[in-house]
N, C-alpha and C positions, 0 to 999 in steps of 0.2 A: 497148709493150715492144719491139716488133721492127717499128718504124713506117718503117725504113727497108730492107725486107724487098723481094725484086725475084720475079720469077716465075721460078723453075726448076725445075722439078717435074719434065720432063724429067732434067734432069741427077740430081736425085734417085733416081731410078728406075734411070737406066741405073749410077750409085753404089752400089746395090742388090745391082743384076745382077752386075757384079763382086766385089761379097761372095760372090755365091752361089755361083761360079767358084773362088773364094780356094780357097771352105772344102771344093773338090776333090770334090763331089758328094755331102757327106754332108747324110742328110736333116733337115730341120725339120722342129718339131712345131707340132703345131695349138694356138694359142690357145681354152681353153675359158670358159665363162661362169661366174664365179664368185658374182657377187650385182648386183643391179639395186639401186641406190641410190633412195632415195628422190627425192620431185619436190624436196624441200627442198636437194636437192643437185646443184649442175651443172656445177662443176669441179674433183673432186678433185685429190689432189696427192700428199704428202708423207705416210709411213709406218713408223711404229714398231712392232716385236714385241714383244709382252710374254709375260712369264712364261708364263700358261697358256694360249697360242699364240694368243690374240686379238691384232687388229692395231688400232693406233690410228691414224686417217685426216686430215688436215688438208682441209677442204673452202672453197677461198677463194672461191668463186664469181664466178667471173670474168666467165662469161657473162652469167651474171643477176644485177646484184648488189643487186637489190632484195632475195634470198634473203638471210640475215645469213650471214656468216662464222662455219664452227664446227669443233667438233673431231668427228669420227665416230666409232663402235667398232663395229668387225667380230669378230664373237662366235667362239668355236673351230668351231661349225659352219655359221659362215657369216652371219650374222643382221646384217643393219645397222644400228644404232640411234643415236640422239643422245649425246654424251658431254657434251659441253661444248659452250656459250655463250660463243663469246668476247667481253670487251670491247673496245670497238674505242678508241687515241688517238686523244682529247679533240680533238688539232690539225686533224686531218681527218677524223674522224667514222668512219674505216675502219680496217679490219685484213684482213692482207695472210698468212693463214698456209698457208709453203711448208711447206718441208724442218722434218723434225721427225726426232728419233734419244730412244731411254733411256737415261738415265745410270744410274749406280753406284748411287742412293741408292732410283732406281725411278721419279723425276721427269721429265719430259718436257722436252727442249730444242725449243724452237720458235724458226722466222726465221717474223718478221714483215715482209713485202718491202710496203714505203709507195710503191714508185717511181712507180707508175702514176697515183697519187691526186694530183698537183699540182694547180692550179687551172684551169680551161683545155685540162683534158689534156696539159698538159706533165710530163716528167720531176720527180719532186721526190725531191730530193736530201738526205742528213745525217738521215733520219727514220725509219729504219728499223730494228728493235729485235732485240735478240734475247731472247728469256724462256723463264723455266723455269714449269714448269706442274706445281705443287704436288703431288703422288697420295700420298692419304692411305685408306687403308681399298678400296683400287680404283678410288676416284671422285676429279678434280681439286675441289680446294681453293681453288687462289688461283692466281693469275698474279704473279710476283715477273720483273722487268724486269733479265736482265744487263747488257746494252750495249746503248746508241741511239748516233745517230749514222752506222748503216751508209747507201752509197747504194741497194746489192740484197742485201740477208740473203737467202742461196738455200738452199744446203747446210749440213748439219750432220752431224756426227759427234761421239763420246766415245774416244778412250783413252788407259789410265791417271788423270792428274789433271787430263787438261787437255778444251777442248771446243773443236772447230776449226770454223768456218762462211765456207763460200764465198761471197767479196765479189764477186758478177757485174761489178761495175761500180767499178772503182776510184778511176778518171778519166774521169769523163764528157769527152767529144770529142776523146781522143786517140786516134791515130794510127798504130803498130794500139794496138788496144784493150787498155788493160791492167787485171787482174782478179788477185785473192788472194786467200789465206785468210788467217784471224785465229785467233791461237790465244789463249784465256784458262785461268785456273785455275777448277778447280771450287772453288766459295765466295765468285766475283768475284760481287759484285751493284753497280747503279747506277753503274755505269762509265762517261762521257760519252766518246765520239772524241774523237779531236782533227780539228780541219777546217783544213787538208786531209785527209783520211784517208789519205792514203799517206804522211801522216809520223808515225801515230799507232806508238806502240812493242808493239800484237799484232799488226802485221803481219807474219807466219810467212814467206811468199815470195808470189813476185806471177810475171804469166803475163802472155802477150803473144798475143792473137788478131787475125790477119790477115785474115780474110774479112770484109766487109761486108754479107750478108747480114743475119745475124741478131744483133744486136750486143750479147750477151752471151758471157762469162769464162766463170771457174767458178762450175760447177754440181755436179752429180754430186761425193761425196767419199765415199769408204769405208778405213778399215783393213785389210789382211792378215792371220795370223797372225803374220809377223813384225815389224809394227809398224810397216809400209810406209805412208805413206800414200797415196794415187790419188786425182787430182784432174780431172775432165772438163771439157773448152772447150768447152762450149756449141754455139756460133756455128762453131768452127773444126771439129768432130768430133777432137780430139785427147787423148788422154790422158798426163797426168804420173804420174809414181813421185818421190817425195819418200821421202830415207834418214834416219835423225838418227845421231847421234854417244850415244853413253854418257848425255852430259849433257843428252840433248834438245833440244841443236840442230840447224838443217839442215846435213848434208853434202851432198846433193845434192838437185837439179830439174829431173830431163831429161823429155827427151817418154818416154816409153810404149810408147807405139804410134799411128800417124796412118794405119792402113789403109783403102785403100781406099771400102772401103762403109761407114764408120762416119761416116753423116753428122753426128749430133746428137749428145752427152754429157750426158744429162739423170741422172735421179735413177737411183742405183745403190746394188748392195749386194755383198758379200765371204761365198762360202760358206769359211768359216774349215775347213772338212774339205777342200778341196780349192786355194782360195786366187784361184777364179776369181772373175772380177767380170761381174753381171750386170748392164747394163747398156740404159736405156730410148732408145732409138733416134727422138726424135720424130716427126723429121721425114719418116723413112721408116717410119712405123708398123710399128718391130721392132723384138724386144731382141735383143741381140746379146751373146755372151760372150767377154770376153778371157782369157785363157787364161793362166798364169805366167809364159811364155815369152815372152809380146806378142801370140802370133798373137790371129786374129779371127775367130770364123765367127756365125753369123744364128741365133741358138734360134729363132725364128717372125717370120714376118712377112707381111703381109697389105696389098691396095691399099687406097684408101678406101671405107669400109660405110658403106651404110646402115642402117636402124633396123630391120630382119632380122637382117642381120649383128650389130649390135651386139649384138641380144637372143642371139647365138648363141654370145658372147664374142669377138668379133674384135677386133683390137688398133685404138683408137682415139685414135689422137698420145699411148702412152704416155709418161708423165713419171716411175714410178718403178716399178722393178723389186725388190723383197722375197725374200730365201731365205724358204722359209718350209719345213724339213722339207725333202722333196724336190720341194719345188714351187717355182716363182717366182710369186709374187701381183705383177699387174700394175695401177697404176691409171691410167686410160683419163680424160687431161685433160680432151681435144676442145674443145682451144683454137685454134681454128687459127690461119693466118698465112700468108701468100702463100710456093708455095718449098715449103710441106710435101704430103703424100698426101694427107693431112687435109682434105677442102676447107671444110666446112661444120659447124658445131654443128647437132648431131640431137640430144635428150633420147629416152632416158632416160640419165644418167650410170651408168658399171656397171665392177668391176672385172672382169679377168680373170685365170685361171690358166694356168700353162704344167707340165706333169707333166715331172718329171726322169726319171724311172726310176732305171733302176742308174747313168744318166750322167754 
């Protein structure tokens, strides 16, 4: 995924320190332990609220993928249990599930990210799915297939009628790197790309990352109350604001915000009371909150832990940050990759929490 990753771990760090500075002395909270995951699971990811405040988890396992790929349920008090069994495409025997969001009907949108699984360990390309995940009575039902065809189904999001999913990778080998989102209708099923994918007709707007570090797009997408969408670079630590017109088009796709300390733009979420984005900071094992304005300051953040730490809740190369209430639920990838705090996978996989208070 990020094979052409260089060591700066340094500059990470001192990235950081300059957030911490930004945000003019004000203090961070401590990341607490929220639930130790089972041994069945060792690289969560991607995170849906549901109704009666249980979280739905996507578990790709990245690290050990002898473990199968599954979906998790985090109970209202905390309890982590098996939800789903995914099936994995027949073409490579795998399934790849990231970013995951609720829609209107109660149904689960999942990216199924194929890129990793080529043969060889190369990139593979055009395979990559996006599905809805049936819930009928509480429990998944079926897996119904919207779109194949992606090269990195990452992100997902719902609103109004439509379902937008951040395309990491848009053109493999270009120059800088360019990455979109894809908007469809809710009702599209079996939808084929077209290949190229940058001339298929849902692509919504497309992004340009500069750094070669870590060489993904967009990742991270969320909503506003006013219909805003925010789109995260990955790779670049930059965020988009995307406007639309009446009719649902784009009027605009500027940068954001590019502060600073905001190295990574991994999975995030929009507290709709106040319209900030809470955002997983990987690389620098922090979430970080952007603020309406653009500013940026560090809700928590922490070096790299060990298996003390972790059991303690310390932030472990979070990849998605959850309103949940007045809390942000963190899950703790620990995937690492050269360049991040992150140095090593330690099991046990574990989510963490961050308490807002009145903030």
């Amino acid at each position: 995924m990020f094979r052409n990753a260089r060591f700066v771990s340094l500059a990470v760090v001192l990235a950081a320190s300059v957030a911490a500075l930004a945000c003019g002395g004000c203090a961070m909270k401590e990341a607490r332990l929220l639930a130790v995951l089972p041994d069945s699971v060792n690289t969560p990811d991607g995170m849906a609220l549901m109704p009666d405040n249980s979280i739905i988890f996507s578990a790709p396992n990245f690290n050990d993928p002898t473990a199968p790929a599954v979906l998790m349920k985090l109970s209202p008090d905390n309890k982590a249990s098996l939800f789903y069994k995914l099936p994995v495409l027949q073409e490579t025997g795998r399934i790849g599930p990231m970013g995951m969001t609720r829609g209107p009907s109660g149904d689960l949108y999942l990216c199924d990210m194929q890129y990793m699984f080529g043969p060889g360990g190369k990139n593979l390309l055009g395979k990559s799915r996006l599905l809805r995940v049936v819930i009928k009575d509480g429990r998944a039902a079926e897996i119904v297939t919207v779109a194949s065809g992606f090269n990195v189904a990452n992100g997902v999001a719902v609103h109004g009628d439509g379902v937008y999913v951040a395309e990491s990778v848009l053109e493999e080998g270009s120059n800088p790197l360019t990455s979109a989102v894809l908007r469809f209708k809710i009702g599209e099923e079996g939808v084929q790309l077209k290949s190229p994918l940058k001339d298929d007709p849902h692509v919504l707007a497309t992004f340009k990352s500069y750094k070669r570090q870590w060489l993904f797009g967009a990742d991270g997408i969320a909503f506003d109350s006013k219909g805003n969408l925010f789109v995260g670079l990955f790779g670049d630590g930059v965020m988009h604001k995307i406007t639309f017109d009446a009719g649902g088009n784009v009027r605009s796709n500027t940068v954001f915000t590019k502060a600073p300390g905001l190295v990574n733009c991994d999975g995030m979420s929009c507290d709709l009371r106040t319209d900030k984005l809470y955002v997983a900071d990987s690389a620098a094992n922090a979430i970080q909150v952007i603020s309406p304005d653009g500013s940026v300051r560090t809700l928590a953040r922490n070096g790299n832990v060990g298996k003390a730490a972790k059991l303690a809740g310390k932030l472990d190369q979070p990849c998605e940050a959850l309103v949940r209430g007045n809390t942000i639920v963190v899950s703790n990838m620990d995937w690492p990759f050269p360049g991040m705090v992150n140095e090593k996978h330690e099991p046990p996989a574990t989510l963490s929490v961050i308490d807002l208070g009145g903030k």
